[in-house]
PDB file of the backbone (N, CA, C, O) and the ligand in Angstrom, with CONECT records:
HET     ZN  A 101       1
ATOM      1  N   UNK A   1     -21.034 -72.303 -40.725  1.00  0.00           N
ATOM      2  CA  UNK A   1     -21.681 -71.908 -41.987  1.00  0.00           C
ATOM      3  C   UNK A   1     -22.032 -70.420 -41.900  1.00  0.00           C
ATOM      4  O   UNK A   1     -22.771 -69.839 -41.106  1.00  0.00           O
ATOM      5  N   UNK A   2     -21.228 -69.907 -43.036  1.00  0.00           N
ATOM      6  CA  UNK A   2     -22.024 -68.083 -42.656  1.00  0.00           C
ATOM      7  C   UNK A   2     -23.650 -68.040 -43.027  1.00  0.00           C
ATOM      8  O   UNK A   2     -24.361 -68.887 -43.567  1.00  0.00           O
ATOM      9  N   UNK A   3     -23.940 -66.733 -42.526  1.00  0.00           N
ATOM     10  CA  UNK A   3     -25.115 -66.566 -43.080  1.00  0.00           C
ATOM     11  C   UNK A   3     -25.592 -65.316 -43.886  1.00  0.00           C
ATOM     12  O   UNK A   3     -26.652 -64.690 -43.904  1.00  0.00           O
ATOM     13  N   UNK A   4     -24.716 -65.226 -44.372  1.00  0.00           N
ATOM     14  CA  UNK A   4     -24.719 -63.893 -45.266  1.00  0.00           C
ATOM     15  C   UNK A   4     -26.004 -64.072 -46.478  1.00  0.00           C
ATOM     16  O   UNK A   4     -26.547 -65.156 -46.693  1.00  0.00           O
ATOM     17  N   UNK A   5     -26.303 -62.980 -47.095  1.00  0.00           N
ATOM     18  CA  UNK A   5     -27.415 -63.483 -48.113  1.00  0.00           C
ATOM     19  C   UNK A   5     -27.044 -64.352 -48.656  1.00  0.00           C
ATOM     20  O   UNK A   5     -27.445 -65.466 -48.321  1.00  0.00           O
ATOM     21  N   UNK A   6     -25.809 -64.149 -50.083  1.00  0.00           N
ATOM     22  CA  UNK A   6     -25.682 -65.138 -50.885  1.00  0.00           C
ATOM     23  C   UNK A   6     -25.383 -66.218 -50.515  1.00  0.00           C
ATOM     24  O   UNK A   6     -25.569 -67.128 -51.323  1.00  0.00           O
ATOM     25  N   UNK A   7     -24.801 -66.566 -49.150  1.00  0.00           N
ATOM     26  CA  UNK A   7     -24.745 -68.144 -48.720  1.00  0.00           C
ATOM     27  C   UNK A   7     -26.131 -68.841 -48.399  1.00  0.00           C
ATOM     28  O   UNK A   7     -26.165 -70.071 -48.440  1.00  0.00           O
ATOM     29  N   UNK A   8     -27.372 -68.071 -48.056  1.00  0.00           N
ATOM     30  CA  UNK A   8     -28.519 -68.627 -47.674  1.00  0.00           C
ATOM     31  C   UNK A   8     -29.155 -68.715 -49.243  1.00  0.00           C
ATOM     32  O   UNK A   8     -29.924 -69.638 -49.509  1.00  0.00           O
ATOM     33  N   UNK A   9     -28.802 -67.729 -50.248  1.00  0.00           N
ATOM     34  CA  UNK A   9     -29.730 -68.353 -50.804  1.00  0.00           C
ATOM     35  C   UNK A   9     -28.858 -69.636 -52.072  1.00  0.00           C
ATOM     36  O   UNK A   9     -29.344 -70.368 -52.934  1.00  0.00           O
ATOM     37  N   UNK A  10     -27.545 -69.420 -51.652  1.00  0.00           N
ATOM     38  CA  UNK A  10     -27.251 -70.421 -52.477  1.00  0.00           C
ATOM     39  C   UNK A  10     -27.546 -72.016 -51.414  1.00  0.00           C
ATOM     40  O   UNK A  10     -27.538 -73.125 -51.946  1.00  0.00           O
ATOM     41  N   UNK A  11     -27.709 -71.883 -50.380  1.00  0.00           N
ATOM     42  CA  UNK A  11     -27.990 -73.398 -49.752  1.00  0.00           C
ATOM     43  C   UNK A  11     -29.492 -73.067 -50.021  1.00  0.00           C
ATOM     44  O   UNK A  11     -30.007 -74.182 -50.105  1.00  0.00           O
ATOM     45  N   UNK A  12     -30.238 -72.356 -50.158  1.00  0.00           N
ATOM     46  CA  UNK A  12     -31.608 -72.825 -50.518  1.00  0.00           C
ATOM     47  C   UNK A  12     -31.325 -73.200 -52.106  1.00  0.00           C
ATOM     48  O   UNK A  12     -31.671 -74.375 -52.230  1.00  0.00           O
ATOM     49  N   UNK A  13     -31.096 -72.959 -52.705  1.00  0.00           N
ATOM     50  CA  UNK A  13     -30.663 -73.382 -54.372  1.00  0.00           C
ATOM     51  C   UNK A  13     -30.737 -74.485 -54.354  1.00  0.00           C
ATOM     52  O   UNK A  13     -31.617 -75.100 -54.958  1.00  0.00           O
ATOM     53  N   UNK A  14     -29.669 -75.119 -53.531  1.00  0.00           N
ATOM     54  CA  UNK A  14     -29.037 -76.415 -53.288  1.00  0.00           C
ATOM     55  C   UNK A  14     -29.553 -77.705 -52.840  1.00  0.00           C
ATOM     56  O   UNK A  14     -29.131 -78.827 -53.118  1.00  0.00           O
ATOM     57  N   UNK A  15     -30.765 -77.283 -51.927  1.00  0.00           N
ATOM     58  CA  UNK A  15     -31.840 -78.182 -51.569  1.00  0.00           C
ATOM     59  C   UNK A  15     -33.046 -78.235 -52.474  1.00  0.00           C
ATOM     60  O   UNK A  15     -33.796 -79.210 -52.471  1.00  0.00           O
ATOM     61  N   UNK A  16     -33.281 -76.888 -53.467  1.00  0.00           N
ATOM     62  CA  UNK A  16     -34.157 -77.287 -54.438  1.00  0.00           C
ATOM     63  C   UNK A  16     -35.029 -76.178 -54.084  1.00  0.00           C
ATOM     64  O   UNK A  16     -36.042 -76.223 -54.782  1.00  0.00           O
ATOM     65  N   UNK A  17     -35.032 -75.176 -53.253  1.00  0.00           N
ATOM     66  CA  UNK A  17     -36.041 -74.607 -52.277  1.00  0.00           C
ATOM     67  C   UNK A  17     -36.251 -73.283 -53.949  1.00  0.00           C
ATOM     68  O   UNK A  17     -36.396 -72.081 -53.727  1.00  0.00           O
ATOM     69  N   UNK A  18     -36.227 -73.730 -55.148  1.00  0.00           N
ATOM     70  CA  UNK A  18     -35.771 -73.167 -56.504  1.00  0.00           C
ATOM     71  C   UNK A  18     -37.473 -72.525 -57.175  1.00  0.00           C
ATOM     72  O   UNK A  18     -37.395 -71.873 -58.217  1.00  0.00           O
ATOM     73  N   UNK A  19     -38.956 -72.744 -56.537  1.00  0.00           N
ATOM     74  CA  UNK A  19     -40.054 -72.791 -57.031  1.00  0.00           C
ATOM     75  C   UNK A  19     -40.481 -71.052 -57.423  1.00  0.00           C
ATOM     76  O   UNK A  19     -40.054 -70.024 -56.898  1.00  0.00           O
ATOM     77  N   UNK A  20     -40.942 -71.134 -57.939  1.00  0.00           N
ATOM     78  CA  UNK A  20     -41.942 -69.738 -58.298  1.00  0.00           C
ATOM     79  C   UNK A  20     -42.728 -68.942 -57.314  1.00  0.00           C
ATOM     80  O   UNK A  20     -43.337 -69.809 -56.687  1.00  0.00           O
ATOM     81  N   UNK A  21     -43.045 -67.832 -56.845  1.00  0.00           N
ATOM     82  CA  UNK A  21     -43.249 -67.985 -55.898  1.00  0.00           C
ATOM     83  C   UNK A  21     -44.768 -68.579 -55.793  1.00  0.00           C
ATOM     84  O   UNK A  21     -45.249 -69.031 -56.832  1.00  0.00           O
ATOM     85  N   UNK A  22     -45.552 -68.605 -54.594  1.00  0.00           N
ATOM     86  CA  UNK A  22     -46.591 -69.489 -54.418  1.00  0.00           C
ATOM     87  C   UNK A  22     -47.729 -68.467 -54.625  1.00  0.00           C
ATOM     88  O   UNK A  22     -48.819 -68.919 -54.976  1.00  0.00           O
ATOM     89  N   UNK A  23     -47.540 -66.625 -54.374  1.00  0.00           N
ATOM     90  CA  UNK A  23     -48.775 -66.162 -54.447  1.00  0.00           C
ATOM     91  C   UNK A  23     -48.799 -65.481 -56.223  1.00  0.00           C
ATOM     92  O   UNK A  23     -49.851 -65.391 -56.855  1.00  0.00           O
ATOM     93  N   UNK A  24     -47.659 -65.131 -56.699  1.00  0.00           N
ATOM     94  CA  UNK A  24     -47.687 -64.791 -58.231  1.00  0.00           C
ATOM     95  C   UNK A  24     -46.734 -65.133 -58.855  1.00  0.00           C
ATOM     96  O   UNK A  24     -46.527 -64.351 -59.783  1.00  0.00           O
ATOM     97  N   UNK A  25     -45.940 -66.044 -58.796  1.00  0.00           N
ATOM     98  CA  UNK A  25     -45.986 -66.923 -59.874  1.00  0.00           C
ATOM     99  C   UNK A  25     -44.385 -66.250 -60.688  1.00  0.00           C
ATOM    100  O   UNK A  25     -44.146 -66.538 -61.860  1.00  0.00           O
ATOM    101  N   UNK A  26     -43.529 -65.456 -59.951  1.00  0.00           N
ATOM    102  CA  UNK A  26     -42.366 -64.874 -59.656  1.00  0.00           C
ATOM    103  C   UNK A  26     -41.154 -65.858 -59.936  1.00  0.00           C
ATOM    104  O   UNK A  26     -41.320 -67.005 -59.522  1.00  0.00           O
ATOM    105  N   UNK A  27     -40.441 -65.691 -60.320  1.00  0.00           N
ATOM    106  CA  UNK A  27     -39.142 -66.351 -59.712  1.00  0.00           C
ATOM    107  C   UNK A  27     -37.952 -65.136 -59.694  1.00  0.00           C
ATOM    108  O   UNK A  27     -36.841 -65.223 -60.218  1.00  0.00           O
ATOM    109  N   UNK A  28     -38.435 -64.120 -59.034  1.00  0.00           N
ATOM    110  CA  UNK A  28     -37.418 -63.166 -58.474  1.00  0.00           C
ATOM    111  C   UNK A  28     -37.656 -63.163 -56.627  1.00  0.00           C
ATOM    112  O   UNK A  28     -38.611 -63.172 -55.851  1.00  0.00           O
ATOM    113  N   UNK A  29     -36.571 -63.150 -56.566  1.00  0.00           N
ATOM    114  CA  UNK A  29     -36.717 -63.380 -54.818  1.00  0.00           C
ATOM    115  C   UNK A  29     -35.074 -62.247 -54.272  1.00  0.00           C
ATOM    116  O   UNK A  29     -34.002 -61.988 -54.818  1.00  0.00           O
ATOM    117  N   UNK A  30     -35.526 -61.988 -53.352  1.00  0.00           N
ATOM    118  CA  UNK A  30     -34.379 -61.428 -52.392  1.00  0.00           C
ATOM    119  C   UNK A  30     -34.187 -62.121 -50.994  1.00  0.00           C
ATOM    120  O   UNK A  30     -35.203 -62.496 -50.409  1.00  0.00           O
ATOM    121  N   UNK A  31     -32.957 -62.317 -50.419  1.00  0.00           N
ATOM    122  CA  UNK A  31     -32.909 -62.658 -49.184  1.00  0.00           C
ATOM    123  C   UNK A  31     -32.824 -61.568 -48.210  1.00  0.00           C
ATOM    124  O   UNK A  31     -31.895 -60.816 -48.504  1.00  0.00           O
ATOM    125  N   UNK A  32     -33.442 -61.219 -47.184  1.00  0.00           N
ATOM    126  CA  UNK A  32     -33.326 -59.996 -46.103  1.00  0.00           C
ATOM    127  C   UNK A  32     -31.758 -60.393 -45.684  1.00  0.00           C
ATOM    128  O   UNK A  32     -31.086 -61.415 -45.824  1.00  0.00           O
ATOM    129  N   UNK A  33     -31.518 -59.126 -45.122  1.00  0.00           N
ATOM    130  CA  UNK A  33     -30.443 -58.940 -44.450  1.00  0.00           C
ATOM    131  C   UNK A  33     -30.564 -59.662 -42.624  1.00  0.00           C
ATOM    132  O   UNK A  33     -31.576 -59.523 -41.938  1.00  0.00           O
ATOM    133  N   UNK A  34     -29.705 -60.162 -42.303  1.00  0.00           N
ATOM    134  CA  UNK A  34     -30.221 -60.770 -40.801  1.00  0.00           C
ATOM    135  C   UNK A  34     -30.975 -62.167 -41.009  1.00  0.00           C
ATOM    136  O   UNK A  34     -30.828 -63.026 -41.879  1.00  0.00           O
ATOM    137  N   UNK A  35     -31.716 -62.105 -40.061  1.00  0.00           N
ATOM    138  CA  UNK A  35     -32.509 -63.530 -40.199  1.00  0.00           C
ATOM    139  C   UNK A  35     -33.803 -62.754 -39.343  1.00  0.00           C
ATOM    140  O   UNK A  35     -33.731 -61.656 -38.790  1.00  0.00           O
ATOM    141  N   UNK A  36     -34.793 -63.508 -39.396  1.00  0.00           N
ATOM    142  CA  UNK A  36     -35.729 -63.136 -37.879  1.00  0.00           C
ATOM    143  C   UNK A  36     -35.675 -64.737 -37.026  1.00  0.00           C
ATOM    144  O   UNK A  36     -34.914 -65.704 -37.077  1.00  0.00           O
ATOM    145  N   UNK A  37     -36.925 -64.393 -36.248  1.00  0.00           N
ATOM    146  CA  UNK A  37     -37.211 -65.509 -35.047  1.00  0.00           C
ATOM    147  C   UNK A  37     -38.608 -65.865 -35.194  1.00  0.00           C
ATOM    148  O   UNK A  37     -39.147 -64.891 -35.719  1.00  0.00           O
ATOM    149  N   UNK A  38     -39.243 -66.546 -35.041  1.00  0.00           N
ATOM    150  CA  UNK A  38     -40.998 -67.225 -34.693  1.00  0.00           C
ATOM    151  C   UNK A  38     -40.467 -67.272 -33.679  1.00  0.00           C
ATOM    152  O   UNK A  38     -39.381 -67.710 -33.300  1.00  0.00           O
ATOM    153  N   UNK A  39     -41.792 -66.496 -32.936  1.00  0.00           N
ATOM    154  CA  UNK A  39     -41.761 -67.307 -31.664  1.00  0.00           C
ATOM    155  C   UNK A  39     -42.596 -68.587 -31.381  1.00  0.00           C
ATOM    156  O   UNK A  39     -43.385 -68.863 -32.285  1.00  0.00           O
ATOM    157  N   UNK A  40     -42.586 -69.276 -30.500  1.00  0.00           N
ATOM    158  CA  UNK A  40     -42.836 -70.653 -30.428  1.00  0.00           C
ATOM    159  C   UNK A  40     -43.571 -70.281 -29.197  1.00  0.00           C
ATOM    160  O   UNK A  40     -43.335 -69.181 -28.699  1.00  0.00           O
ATOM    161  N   UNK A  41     -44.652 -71.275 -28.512  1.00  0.00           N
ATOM    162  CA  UNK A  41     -45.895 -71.498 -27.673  1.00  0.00           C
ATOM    163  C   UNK A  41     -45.426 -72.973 -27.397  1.00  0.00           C
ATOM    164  O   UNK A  41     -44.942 -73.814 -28.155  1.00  0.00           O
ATOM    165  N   UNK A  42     -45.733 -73.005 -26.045  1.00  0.00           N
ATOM    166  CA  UNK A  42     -45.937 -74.460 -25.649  1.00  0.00           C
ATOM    167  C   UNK A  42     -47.615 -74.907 -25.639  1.00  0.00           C
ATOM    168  O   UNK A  42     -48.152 -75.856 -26.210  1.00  0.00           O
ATOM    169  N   UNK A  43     -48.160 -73.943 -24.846  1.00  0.00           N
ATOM    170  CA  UNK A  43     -49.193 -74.172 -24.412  1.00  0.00           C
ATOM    171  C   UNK A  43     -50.548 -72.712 -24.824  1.00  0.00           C
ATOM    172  O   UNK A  43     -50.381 -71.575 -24.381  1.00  0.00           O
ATOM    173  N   UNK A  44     -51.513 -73.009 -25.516  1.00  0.00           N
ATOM    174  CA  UNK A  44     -52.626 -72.124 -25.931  1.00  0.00           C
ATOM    175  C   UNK A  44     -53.218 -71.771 -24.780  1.00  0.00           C
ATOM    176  O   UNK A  44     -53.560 -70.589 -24.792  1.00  0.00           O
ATOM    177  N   UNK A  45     -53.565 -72.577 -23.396  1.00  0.00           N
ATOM    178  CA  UNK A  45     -54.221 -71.533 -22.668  1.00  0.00           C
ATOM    179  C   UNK A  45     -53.195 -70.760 -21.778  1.00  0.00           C
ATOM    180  O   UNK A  45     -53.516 -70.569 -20.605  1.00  0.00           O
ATOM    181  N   UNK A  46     -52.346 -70.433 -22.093  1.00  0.00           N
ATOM    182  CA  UNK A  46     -51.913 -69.774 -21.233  1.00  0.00           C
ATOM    183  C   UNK A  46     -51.541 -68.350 -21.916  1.00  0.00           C
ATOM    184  O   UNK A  46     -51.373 -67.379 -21.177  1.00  0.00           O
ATOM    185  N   UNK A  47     -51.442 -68.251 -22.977  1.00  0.00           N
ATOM    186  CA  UNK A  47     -51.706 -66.775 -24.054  1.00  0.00           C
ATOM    187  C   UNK A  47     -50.651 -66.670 -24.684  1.00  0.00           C
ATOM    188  O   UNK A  47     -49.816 -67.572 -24.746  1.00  0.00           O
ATOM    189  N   UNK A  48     -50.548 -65.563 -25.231  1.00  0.00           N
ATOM    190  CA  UNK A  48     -49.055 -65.514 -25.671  1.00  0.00           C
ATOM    191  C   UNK A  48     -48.324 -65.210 -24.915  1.00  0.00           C
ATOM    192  O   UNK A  48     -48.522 -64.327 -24.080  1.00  0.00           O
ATOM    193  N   UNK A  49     -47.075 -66.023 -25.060  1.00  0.00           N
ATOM    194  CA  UNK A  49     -46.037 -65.668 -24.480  1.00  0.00           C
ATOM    195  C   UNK A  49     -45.105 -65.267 -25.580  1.00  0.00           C
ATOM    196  O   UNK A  49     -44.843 -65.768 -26.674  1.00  0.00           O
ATOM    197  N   UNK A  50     -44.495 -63.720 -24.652  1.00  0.00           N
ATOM    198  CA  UNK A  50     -43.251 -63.529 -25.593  1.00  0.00           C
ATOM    199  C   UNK A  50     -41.727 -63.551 -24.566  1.00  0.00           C
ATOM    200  O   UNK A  50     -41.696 -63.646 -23.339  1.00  0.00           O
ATOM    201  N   UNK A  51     -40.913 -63.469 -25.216  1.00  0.00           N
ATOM    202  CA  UNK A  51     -39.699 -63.333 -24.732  1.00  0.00           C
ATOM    203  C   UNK A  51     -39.765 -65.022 -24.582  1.00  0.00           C
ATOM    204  O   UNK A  51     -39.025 -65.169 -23.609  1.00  0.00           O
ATOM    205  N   UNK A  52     -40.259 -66.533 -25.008  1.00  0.00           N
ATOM    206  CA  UNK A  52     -39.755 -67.210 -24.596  1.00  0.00           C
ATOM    207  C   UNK A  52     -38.928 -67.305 -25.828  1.00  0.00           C
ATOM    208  O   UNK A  52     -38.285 -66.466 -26.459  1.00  0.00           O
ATOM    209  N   UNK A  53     -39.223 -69.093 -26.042  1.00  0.00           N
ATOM    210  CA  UNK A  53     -38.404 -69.731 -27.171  1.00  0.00           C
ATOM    211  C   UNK A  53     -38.615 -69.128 -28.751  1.00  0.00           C
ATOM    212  O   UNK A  53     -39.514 -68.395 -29.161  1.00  0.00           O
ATOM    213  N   UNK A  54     -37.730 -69.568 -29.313  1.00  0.00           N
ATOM    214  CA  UNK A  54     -37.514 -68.755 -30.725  1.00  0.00           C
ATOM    215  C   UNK A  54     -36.829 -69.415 -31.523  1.00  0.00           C
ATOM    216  O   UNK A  54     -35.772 -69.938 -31.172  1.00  0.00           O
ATOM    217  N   UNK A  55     -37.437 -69.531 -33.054  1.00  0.00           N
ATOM    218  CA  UNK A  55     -36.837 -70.324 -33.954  1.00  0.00           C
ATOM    219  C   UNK A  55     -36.347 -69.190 -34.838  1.00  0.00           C
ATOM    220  O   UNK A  55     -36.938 -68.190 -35.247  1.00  0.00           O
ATOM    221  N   UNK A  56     -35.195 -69.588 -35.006  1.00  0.00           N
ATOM    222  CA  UNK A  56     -34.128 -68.491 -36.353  1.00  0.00           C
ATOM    223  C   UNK A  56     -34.592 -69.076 -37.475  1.00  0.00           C
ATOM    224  O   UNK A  56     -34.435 -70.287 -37.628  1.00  0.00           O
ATOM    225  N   UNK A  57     -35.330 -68.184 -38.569  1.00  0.00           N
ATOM    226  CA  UNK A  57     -35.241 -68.512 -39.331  1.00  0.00           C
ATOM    227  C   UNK A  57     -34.901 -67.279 -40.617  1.00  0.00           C
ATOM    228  O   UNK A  57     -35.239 -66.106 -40.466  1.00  0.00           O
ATOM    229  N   UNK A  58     -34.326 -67.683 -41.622  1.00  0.00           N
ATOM    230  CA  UNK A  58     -34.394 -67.020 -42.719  1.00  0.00           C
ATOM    231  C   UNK A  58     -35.109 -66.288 -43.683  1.00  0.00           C
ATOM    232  O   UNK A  58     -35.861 -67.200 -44.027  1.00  0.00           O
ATOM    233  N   UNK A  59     -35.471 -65.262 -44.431  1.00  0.00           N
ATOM    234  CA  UNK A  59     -36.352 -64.295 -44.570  1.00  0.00           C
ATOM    235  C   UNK A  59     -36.322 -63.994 -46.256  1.00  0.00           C
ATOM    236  O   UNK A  59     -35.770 -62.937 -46.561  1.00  0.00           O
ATOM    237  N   UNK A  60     -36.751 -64.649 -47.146  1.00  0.00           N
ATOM    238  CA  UNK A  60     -36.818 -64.465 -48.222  1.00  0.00           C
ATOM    239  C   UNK A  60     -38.156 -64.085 -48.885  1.00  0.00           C
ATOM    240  O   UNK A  60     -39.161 -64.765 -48.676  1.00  0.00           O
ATOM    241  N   UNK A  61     -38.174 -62.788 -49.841  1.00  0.00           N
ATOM    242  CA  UNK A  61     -39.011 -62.163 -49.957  1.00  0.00           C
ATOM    243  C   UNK A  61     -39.112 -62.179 -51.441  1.00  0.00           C
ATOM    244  O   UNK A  61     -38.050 -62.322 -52.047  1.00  0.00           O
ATOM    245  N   UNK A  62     -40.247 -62.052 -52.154  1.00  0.00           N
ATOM    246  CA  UNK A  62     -40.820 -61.871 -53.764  1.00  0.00           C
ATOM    247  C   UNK A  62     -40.383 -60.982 -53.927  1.00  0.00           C
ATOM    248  O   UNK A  62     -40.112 -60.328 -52.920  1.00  0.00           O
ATOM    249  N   UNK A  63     -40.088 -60.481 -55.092  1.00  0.00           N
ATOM    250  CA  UNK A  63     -39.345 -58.769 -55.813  1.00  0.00           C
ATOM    251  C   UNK A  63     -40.524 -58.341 -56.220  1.00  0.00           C
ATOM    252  O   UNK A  63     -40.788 -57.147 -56.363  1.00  0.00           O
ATOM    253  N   UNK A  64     -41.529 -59.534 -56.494  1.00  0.00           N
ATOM    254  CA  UNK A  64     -42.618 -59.159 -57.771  1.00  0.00           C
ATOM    255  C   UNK A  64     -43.989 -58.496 -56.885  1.00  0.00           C
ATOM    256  O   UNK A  64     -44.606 -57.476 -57.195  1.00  0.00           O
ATOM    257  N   UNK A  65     -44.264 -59.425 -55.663  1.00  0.00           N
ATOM    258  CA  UNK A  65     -45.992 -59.019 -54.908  1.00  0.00           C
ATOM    259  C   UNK A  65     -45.156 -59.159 -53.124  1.00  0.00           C
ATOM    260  O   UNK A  65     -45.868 -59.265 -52.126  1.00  0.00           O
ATOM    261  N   UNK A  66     -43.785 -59.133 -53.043  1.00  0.00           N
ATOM    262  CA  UNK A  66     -43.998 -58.761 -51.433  1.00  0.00           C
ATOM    263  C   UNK A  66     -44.050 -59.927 -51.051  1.00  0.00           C
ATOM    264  O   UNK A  66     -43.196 -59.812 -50.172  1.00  0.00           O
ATOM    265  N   UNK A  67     -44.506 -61.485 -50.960  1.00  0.00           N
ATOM    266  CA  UNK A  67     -45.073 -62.160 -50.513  1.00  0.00           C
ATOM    267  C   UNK A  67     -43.867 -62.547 -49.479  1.00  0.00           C
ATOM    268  O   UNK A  67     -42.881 -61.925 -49.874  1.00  0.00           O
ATOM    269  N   UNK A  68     -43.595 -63.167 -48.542  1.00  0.00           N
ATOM    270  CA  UNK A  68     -42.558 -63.384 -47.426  1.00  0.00           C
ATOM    271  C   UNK A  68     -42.582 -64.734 -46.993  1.00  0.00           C
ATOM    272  O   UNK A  68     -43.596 -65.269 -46.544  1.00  0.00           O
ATOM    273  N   UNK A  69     -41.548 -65.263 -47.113  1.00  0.00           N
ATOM    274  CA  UNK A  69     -41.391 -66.830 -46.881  1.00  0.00           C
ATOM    275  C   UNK A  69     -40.158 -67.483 -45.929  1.00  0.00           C
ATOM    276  O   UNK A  69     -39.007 -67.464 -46.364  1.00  0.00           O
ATOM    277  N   UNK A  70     -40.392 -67.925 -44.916  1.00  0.00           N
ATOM    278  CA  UNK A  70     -39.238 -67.995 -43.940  1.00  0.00           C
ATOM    279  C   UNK A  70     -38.245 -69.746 -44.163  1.00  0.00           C
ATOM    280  O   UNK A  70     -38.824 -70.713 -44.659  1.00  0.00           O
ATOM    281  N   UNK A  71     -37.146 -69.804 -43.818  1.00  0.00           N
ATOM    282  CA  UNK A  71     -36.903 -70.933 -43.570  1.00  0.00           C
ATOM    283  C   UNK A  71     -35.739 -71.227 -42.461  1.00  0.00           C
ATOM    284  O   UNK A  71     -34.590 -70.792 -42.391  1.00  0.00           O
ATOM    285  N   UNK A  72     -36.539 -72.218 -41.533  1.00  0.00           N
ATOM    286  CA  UNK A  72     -35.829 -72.562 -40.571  1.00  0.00           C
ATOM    287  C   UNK A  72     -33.650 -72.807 -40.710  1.00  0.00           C
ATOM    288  O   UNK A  72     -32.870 -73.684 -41.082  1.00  0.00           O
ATOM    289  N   UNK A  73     -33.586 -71.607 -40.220  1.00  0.00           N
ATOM    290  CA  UNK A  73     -32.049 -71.875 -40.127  1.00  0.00           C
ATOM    291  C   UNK A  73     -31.192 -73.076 -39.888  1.00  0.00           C
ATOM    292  O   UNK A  73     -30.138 -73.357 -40.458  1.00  0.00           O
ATOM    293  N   UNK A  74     -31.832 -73.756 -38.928  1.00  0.00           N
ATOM    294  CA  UNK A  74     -31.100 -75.055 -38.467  1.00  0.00           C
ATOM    295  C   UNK A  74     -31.180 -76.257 -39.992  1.00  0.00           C
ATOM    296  O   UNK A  74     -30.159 -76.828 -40.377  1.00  0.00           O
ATOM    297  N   UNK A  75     -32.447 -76.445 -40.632  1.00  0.00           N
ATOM    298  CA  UNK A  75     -32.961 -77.057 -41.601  1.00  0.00           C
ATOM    299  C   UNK A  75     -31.287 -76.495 -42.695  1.00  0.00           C
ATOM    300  O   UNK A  75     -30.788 -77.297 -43.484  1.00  0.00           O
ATOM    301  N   UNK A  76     -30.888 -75.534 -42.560  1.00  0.00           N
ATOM    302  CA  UNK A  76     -30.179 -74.862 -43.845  1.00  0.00           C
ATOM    303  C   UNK A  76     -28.577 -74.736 -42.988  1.00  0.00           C
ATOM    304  O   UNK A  76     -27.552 -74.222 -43.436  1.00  0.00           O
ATOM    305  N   UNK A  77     -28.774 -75.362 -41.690  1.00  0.00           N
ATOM    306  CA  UNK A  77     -27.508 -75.937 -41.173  1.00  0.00           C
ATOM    307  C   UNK A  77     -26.262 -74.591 -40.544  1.00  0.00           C
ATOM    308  O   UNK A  77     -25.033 -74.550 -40.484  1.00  0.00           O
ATOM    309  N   UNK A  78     -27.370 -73.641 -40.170  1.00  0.00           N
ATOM    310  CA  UNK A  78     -26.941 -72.301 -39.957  1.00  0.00           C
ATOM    311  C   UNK A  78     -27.203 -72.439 -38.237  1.00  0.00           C
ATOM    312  O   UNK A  78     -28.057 -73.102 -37.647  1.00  0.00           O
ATOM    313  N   UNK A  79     -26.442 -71.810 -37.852  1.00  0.00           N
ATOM    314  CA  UNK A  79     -26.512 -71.574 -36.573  1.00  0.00           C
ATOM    315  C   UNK A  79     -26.164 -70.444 -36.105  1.00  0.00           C
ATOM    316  O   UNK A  79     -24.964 -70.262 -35.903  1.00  0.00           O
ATOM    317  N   UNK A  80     -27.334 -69.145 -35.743  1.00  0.00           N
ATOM    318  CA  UNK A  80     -26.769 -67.832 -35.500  1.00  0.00           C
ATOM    319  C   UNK A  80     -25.901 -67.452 -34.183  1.00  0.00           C
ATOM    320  O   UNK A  80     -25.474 -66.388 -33.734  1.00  0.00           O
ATOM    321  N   UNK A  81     -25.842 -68.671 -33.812  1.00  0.00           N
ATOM    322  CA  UNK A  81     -25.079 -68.243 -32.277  1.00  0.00           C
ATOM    323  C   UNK A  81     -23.504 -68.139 -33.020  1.00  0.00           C
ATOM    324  O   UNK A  81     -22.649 -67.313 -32.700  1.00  0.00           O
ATOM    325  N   UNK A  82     -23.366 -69.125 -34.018  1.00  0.00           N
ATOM    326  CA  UNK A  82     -21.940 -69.161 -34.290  1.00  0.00           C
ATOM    327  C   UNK A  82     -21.710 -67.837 -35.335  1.00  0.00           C
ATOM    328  O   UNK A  82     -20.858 -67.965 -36.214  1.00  0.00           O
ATOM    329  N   UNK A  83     -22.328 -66.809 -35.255  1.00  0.00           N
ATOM    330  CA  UNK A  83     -22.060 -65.768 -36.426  1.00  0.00           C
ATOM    331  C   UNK A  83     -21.559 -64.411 -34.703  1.00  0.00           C
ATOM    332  O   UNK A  83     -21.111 -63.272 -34.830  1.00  0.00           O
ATOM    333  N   UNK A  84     -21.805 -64.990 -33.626  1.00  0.00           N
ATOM    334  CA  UNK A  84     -21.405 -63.761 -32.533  1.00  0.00           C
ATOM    335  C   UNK A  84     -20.330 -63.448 -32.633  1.00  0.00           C
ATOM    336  O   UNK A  84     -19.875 -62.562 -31.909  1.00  0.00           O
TER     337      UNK A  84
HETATM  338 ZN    ZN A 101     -44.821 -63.156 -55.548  1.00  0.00          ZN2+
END
């Protein structure tokens, strides 16, 4: 599955992911270029850790107030290893 903008946001289309946005009420959106990562924690006392695990996710942003909304790549059946 690529992951180019218009393929992410037409599989978000497709699942319905279609709402206004949540802080003003928008329905203009852009998809970023790339994807980012969350990083992920196993465990709170041990602090943050970086450089471990990492979830790809997708990066769609309001046109109207900025607001930033991610969605898990795998959920949208993307897999960035297969874009190397
Ligand atoms: Zn907004």
């Amino acid at each position: 599955m690529p992951m180019d903008k218009d393929s992410i946001a037409r599989i978000l289309n497709d699942k319905g992911a279609t709402h206004p946005c949540h802080r003003c009420g928008s329905v203009q959106f852009a998809v970023a270029d790339g994807y980012s990562a969350l990083t992920m924690q196993d465990d709170f006392k041990k602090g943050l850790v970086l450089g471990g695990k990492a979830m790809p996710v997708a990066v769609v942003i309001c046109k109207q107030c900025g607001a930033v909304t991610t969605h898990a790549l795998a959920a949208l059946g993307i897999n960035p290893k297969d874009e190397l």
